[in-house]
TIKE-377231 format. One record per residue (C-alpha): residue number from 1; chain; x, y, z. Coordinates in Angstrom, 1 decimal, decimal comma. Example, Ala and Ser with C-alpha at 12.3 -4.5 7.8 and 13.67 -1.06 7.14 Angstrom:
# TIKE-377231
site num->1 chaine->A east->12,3 north->-4,5 up->7,8
site num->2 chaine->A east->13,7 north->-1,1 up->7,1
This chain:
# TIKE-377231
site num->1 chaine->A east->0,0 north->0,0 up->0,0
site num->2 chaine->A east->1,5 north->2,9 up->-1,1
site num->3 chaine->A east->1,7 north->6,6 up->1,6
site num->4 chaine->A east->-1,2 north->8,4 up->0,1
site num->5 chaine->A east->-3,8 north->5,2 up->0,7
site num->6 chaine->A east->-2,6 north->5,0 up->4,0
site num->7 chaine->A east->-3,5 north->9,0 up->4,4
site num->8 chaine->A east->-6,7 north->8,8 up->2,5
site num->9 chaine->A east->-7,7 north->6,2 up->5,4
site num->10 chaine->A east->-6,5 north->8,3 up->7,8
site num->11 chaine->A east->-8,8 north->10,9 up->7,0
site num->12 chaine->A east->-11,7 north->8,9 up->6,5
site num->13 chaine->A east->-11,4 north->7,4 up->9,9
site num->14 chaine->A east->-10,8 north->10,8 up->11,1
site num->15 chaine->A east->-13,7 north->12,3 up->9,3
site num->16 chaine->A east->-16,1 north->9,2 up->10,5
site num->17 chaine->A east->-14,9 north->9,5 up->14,4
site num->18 chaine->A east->-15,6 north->12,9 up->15,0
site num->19 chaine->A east->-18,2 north->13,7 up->12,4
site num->20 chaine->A east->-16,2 north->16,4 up->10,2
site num->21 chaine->A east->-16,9 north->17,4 up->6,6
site num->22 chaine->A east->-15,0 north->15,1 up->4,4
site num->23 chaine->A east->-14,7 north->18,0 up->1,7
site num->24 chaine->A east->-12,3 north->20,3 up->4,2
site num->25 chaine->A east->-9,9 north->17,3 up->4,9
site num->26 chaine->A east->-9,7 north->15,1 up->2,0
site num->27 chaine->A east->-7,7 north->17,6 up->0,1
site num->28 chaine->A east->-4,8 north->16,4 up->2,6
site num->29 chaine->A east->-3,4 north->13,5 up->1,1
site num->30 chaine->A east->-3,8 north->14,4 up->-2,3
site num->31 chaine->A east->-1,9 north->18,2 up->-1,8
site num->32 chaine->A east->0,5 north->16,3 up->0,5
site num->33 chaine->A east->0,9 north->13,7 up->-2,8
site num->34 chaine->A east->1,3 north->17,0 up->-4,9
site num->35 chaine->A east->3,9 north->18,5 up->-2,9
site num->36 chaine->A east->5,9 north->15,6 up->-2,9
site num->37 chaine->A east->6,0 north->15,6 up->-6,7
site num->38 chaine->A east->8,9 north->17,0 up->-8,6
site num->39 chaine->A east->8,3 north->19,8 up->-11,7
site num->40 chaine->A east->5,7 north->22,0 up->-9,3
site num->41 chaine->A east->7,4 north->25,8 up->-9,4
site num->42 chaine->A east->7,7 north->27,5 up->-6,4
site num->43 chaine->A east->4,4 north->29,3 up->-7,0
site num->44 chaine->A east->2,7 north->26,5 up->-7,6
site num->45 chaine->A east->3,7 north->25,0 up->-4,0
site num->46 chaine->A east->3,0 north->27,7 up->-2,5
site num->47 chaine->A east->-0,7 north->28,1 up->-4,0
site num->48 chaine->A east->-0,9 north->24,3 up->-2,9
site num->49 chaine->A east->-0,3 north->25,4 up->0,8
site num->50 chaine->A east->-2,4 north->28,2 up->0,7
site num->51 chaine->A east->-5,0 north->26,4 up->-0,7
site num->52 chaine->A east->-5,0 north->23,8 up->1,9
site num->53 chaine->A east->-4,9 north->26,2 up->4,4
site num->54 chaine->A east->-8,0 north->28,1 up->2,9
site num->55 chaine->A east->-9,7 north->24,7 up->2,9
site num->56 chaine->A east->-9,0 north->23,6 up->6,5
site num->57 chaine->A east->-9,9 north->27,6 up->7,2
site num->58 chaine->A east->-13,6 north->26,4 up->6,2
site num->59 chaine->A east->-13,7 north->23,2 up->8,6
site num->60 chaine->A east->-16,7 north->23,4 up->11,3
site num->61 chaine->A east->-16,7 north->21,8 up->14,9
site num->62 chaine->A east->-14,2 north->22,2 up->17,4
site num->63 chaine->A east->-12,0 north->19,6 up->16,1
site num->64 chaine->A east->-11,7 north->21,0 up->12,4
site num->65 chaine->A east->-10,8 north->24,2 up->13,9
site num->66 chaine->A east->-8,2 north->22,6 up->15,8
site num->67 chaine->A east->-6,7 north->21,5 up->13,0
site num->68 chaine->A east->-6,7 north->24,5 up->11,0
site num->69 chaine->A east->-5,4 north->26,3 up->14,2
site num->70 chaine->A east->-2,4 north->23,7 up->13,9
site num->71 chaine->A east->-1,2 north->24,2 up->10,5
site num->72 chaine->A east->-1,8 north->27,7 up->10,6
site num->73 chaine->A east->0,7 north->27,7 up->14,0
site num->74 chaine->A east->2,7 north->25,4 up->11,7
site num->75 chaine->A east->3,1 north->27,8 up->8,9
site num->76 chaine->A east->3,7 north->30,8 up->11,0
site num->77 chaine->A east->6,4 north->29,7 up->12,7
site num->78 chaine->A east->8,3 north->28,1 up->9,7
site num->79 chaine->A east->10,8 north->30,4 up->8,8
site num->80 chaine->A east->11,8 north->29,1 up->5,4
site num->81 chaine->A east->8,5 north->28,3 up->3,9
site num->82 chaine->A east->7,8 north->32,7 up->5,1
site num->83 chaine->A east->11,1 north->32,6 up->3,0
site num->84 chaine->A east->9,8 north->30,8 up->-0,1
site num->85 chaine->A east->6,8 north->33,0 up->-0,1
site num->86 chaine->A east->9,3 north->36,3 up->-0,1
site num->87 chaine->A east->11,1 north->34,9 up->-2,8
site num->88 chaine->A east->7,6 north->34,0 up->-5,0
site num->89 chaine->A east->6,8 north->37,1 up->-4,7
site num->90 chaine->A east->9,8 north->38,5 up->-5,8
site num->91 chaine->A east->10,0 north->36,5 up->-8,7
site num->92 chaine->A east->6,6 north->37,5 up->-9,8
site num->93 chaine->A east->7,0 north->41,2 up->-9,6
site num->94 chaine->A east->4,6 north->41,2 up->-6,3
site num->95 chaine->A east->7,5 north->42,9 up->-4,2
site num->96 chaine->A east->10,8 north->44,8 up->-5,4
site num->97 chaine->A east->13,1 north->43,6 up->-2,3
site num->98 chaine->A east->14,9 north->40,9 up->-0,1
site num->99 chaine->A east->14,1 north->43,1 up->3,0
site num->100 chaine->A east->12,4 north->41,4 up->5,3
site num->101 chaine->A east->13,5 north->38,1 up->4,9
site num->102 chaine->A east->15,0 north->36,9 up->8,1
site num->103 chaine->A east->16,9 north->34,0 up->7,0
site num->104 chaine->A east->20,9 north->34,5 up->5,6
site num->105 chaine->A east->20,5 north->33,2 up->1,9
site num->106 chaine->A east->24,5 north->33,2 up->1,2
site num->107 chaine->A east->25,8 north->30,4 up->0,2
């Protein structure tokens, strides 16, 4: 059995034990699948995390919010992915300048 069928029946226990919409979690295994893949740009990546996020954003019930509340703490406290998002935007035009990104980018 290969990683993602293993997470797909992780979140359809988890959406049958505590009774949560199966549309705002089952995205999981499949954007995890994505991001795993090679030949995705960095914008692309990053529109897969955002997208998760806006997803788990919409889950109701105290346990869904939990869960968004998690990778939202997850994502604000990763350094490098605020990073990535920096650099995306630079690349796209979005912003004009490396200041504000905290991490030392020298090689």
């Amino acid at each position: 059995m290969e990683f993602c069928a293993i997470e797909l029946i992780l979140v359809e226990v988890s959406v049958q034990h505590f009774g949560l919409n199966r549309s705002n979690f089952r995205c999981l295994p499949v954007n995890i699948t994505k991001l795993e893949s090679s030949g995705l740009t960095l914008f692309e990546s990053i529109n897969v995390v955002n997208n998760t996020r806006e997803t788990l954003k919409m889950a109701n019930g105290k346990v869904g919010k939990e869960i968004y509340d998690k990778f939202q703490n997850v994502i604000e406290k990763n350094a490098a992915f605020k990073t990535l998002v920096h650099i995306s935007k630079i690349h796209s035009g979005e912003v004009d300048t490396m200041e504000g990104i905290e991490q030392d980018l020298k090689v």
